[in-house]
LOPA-912842 format. One record per residue (C-alpha): residue in one letter; y, z, x. Coordinates in steps of 0.02 Angstrom, whole numbers, padded with zeros to 5 digits, always signed. Last residue first. Example, Ala and Ser with C-alpha at 12.3 -4.5 7.8 and 13.67 -1.06 7.14 Angstrom:
BEGIN
s-00053+00357+00684a-00225+00390+00615
This chain:
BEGIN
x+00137+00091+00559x+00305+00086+00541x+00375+00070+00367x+00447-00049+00271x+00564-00083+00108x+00618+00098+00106x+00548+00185-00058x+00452+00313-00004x+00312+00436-00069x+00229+00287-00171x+00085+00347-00272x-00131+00281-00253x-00266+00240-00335x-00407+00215-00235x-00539+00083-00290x-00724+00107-00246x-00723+00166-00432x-00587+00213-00480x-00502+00359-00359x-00356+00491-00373x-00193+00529-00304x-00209+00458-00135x-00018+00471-00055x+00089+00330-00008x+00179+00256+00124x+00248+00064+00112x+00233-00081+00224x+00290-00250+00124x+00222-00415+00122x+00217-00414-00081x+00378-00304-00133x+00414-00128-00143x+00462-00026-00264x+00286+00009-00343x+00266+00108-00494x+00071+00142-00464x-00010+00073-00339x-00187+00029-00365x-00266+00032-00184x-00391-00112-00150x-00583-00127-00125x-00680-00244+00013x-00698-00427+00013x-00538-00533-00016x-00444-00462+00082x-00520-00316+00211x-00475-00117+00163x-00485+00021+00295x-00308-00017+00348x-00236+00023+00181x-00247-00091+00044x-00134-00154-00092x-00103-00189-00273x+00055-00135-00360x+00092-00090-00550x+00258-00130-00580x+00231-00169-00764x+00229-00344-00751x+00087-00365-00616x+00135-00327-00417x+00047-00424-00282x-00033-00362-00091x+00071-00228-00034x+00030-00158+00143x-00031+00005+00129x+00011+00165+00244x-00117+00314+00187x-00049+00505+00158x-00205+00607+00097x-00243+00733-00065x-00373+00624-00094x-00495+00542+00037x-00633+00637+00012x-00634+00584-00158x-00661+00394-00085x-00790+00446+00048x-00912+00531-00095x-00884+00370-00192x-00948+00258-00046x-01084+00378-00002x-01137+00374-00191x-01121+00159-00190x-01222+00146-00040x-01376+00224-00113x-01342+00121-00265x-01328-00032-00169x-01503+00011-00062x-01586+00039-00241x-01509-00137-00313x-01563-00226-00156x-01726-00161-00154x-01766-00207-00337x-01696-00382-00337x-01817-00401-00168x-01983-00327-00277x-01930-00450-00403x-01912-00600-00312x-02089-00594-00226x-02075-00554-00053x-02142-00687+00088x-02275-00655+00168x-02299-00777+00295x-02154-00855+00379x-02107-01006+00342x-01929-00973+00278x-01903-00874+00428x-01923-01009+00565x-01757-01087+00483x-01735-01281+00402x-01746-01239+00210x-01675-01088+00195x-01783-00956+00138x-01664-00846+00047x-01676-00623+00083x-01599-00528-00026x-01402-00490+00007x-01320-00319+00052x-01147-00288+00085x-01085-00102+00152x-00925-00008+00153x-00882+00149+00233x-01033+00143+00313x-01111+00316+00277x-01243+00309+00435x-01362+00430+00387x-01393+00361+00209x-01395+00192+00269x-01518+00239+00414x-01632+00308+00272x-01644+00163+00181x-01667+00050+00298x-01817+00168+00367x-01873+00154+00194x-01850-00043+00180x-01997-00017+00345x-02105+00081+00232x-02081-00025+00088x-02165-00186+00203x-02052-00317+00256x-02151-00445+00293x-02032-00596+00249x-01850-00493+00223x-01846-00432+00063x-01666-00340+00103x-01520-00427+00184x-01418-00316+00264x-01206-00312+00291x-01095-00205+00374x-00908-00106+00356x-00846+00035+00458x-00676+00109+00437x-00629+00194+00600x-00536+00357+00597x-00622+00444+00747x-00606+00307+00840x-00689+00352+01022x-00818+00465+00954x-00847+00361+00800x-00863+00199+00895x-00992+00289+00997x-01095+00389+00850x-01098+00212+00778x-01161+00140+00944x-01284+00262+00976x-01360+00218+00787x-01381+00044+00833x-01450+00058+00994x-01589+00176+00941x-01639+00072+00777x-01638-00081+00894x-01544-00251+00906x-01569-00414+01013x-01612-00495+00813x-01725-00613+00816x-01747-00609+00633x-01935-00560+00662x-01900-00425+00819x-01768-00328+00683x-01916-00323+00541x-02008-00250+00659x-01875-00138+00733x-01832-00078+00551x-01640-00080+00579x-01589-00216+00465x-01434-00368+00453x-01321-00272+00575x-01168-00379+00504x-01019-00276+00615x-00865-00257+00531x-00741-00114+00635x-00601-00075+00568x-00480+00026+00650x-00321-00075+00643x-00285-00177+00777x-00095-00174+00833x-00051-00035+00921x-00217-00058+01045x-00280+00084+01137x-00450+00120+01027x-00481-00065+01003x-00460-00099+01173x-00566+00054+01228x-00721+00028+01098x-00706-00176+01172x-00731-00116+01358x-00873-00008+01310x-00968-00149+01224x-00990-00217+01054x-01076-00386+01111x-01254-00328+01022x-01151-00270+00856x-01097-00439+00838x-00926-00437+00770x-00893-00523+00634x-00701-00469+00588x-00568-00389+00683x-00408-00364+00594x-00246-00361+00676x-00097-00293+00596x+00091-00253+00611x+00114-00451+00689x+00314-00444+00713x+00329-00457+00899x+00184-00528+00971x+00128-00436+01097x-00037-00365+01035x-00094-00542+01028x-00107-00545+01209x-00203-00376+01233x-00328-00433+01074x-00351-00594+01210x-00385-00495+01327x-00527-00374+01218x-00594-00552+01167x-00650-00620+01337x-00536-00717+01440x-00628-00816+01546x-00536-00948+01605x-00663-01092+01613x-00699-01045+01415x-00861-01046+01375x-00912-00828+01349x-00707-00830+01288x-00744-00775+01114x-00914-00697+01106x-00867-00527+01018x-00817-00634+00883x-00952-00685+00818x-00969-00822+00673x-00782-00826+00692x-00624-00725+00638x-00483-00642+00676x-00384-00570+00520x-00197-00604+00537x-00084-00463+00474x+00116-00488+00465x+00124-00653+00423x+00278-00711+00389x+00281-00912+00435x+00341-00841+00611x+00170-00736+00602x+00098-00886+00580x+00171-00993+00692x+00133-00872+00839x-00049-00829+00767x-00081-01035+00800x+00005-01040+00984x-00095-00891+01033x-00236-00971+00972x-00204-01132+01081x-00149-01056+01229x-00329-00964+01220x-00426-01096+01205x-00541-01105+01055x-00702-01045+01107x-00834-01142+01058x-01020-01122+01007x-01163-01224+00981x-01154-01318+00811x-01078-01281+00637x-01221-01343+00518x-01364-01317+00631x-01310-01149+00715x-01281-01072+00534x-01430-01111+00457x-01459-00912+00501x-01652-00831+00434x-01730-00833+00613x-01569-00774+00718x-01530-00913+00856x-01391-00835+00903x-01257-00971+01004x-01145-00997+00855x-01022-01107+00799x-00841-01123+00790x-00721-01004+00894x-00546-00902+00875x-00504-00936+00687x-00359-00836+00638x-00369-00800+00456x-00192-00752+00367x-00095-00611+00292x+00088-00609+00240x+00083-00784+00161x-00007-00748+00012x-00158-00853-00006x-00216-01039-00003x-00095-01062+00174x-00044-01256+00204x-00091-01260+00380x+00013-01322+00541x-00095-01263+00682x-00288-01254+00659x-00332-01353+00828x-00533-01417+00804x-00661-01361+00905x-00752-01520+00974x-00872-01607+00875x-01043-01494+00874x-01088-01521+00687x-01103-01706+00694x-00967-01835+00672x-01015-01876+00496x-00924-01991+00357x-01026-02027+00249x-00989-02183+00098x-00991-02206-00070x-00935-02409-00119x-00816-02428-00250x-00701-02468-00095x-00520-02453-00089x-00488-02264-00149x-00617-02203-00034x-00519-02286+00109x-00368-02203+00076x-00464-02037+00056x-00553-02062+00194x-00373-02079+00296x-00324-01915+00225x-00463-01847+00269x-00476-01886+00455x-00432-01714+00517x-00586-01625+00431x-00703-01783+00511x-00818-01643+00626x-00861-01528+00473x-00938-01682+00376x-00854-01777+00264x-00945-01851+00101x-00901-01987+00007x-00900-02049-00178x-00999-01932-00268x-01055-02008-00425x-01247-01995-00422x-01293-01818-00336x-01454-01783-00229x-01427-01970-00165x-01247-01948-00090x-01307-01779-00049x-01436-01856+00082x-01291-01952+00173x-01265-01779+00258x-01341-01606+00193x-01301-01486+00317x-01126-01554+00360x-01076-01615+00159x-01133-01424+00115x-01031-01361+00246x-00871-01456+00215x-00824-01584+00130x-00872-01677-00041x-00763-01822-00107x-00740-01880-00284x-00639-02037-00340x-00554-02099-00486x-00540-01961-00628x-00499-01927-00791x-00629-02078-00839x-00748-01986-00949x-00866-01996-00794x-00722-01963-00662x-00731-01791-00755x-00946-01758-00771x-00899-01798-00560x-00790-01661-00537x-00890-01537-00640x-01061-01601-00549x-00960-01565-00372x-00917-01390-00438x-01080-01354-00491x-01158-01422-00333x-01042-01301-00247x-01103-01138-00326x-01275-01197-00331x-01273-01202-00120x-01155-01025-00101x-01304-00956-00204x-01454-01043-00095x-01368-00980+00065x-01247-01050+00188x-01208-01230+00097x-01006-01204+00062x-00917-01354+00006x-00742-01419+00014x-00713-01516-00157x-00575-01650-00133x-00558-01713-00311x-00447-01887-00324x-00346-01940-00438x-00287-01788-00534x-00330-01706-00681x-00486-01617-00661x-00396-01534-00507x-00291-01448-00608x-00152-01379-00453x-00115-01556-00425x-00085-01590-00216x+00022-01770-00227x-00013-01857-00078x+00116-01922+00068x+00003-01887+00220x+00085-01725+00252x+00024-01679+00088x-00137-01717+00127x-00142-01654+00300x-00090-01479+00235x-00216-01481+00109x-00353-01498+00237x-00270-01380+00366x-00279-01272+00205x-00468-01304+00153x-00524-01273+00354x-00456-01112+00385x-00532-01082+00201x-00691-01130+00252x-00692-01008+00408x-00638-00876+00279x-00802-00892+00177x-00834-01022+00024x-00760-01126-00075x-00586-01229-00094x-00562-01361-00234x-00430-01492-00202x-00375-01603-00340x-00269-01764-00242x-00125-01858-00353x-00110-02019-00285x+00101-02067-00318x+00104-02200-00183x-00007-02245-00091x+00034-02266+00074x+00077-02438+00176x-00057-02503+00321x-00003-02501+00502x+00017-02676+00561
């Protein structure tokens, strides 16, 4: 006999970390309410806190133990019953956390996301904490039917889980397993009922993206899948995110270059270019390789935005070989550019390497490469006044003020367009005309006033 619900649980649900986690969070919360809950927007006040974790790097790490220490300093003064950790954290760590932190109540690993609601019934029973952990190499999980975090004219859509690189300083492998493809019919399926839901940009994502389809029986690499998303009626953008520079190809510069729906942005994490410091992370790269690919992708999309990441302080990297880093960045002019200092996480070859970089010297590298990236960043954003750019609105305050971005421009991560008296509504296409910059903001004027435009 199939047990009754609770009735009236109120569930607190606190979403961290990178878009693959918040794929995850909203078929979470969409379970949850599906399962009869009550979501409560304070989670502090409801019955049960559902904190999904990050555990990447030593920062994303303290920022969820805070959050779980907040959630359980509340059941503490008796505002709430239960606390469960998901996610990344709960993966890497397992039935450890449980003794790292007095008061959680259970943790879910990566491969139980679907069973939450039924952890949370049994949570609520038993005073008892309990793990729940399939392993990080369960199959791929089917993303259909989420309760979106954000706006609902943009959305991830996650392609793959796990990774196959086996770079030195990544805990990536052994928290979300080997890689998978999700099949094809499936992500077609998922963009479908998103773009029906309104979406009218999905971001594709996985740990690398240029490997979708390596797996699958079929085949069907990323540039045909790009092909079959390009059909879908009302999807204006596609964004391409992660992709490997290694498994950037010819075939994949042509798709991106032909399709009408990807916009040219390329993100490619290319981590270093020191070929020392490239052999130590295991990288397949080369300085060489690298920069022929930039002056491809440039030659064949003359307009594309590209966006990487480094991690400076590196284990042996001496200031010669940041200066070569240095200098590539200053010869390259990414549009945009991340850079983190190197973490030793406990598990990877690279936190045992020898010579390791004190903190200071990697603080100091990071904040000179920034600064270098920050002048070619400002020089592109003047540059760029004076010209017509389509945005797609993102939110509008009180005084009509708009925020958007133009193709160039990722959510969440890179810079926006200010929009000053905007007519248009979030979700909408609009042209406008760079009037002036802020920063590695653009601000931007609205030259029309129809509710969309073609792009």
């Amino acid at each position: 006999m199939a047990k009754k619900r609770r009735k009236n649980v109120t569930v607190g649900f606190v979403a961290l970390g990178c878009p693959k986690n918040v794929v995850d969070s909203e078929k979470m919360l969409a379970d949850i309410a599906q399962a009869g809950f009550i979501i409560m927007s304070e989670p502090e006040k409801a019955d049960v806190v559902v904190i999904n974790t990050c555990g990447f790097i030593a920062p994303a790490k303290a920022e969820s133990v805070r959050a779980i220490a907040e959630a359980v300093a509340c059941k503490r003064k008796g505002k709430v019953r239960r606390v469960i950790v998901a996610g990344c954290l709960s993966e890497r760590s397992g039935r450890e956390l449980l003794k790292e932190i007095s008061g959680i109540d259970a943790v879910v690993g990566l491969g139980e996301r679907d069973n939450l609601p039924e952890i949370i019934n049994k949570t609520l029973s038993s005073a008892a904490p309990t793990a729940h952990l399939a392993g990080p190499s369960a199959p791929i999980s089917d993303d259909r039917g989420r309760l979106l975090i954000g706006p609902g004219h943009r959305a991830y859509l996650r392609i793959s889980e796990g990774c196959n690189h086996r770079c030195s300083f990544c805990t990536i492998p052994a928290i979300r397993g080997h890689f998978r493809s999700k099949p094809v019919e499936i992500v077609l399926a998922e963009a479908a009922e998103l773009v029906s839901a309104g979406a009218v940009e999905l971001s594709v994502i996985a740990q690398d993206s240029t490997c979708y389809g390596r797996d699958l029986a079929t085949k069907v690499g990323l540039s045909d899948l790009i092909k079959r998303l390009d059909e879908l009626r009302d999807l204006r953008w596609i964004r391409l995110m992660y992709l490997n520079p290694g498994g950037i190809d010819e075939k994949l510069i042509e798709t991106i270059a032909e399709s009408r729906k990807v916009v040219h942005y390329v993100d490619m994490p290319i981590q270093h270019v020191s070929a020392g410091i490239l052999k130590a992370m295991r990288r397949q790269d080369t300085p060489d390789r690298l920069a022929r690919l930039l002056e491809k992708l440039r030659s064949a999309i003359p307009d594309v935005v590209l966006r990487t990441t480094m991690i400076v302080g590196f284990p042996g990297e001496t200031d010669e070989q940041f200066g070569e880093l240095i200098r590539f960045v200053k010869w390259a002019k990414f549009d945009a550019l991340g850079c983190f200092e190197f973490y030793p996480e406990a598990g990877t070859t690279a936190a045992d390497l020898p010579a390791q970089i004190p903190e200071h010297v990697k603080q100091q590298r990071q904040e000179e490469l920034m600064l270098a990236q920050q002048k070619i960043a400002f020089a592109k954003n003047r540059d760029r006044v004076g010209s017509p750019l389509t945005c797609l609105v993102e939110t509008i305050d009180s005084q009509g003020t708009g925020q958007g971005r133009f193709y160039g421009q990722a959510p969440e991560i890179d810079s926006v367009c200010v929009i000053g008296n905007c007519s248009a509504e979030p979700g909408q296409f609009i042209d406008t005309m760079v009037v002036d910059t802020q920063d590695y903001d653009l601000i931007v004027e609205q030259t029309q006033h129809q509710a969309a435009v073609e792009i």
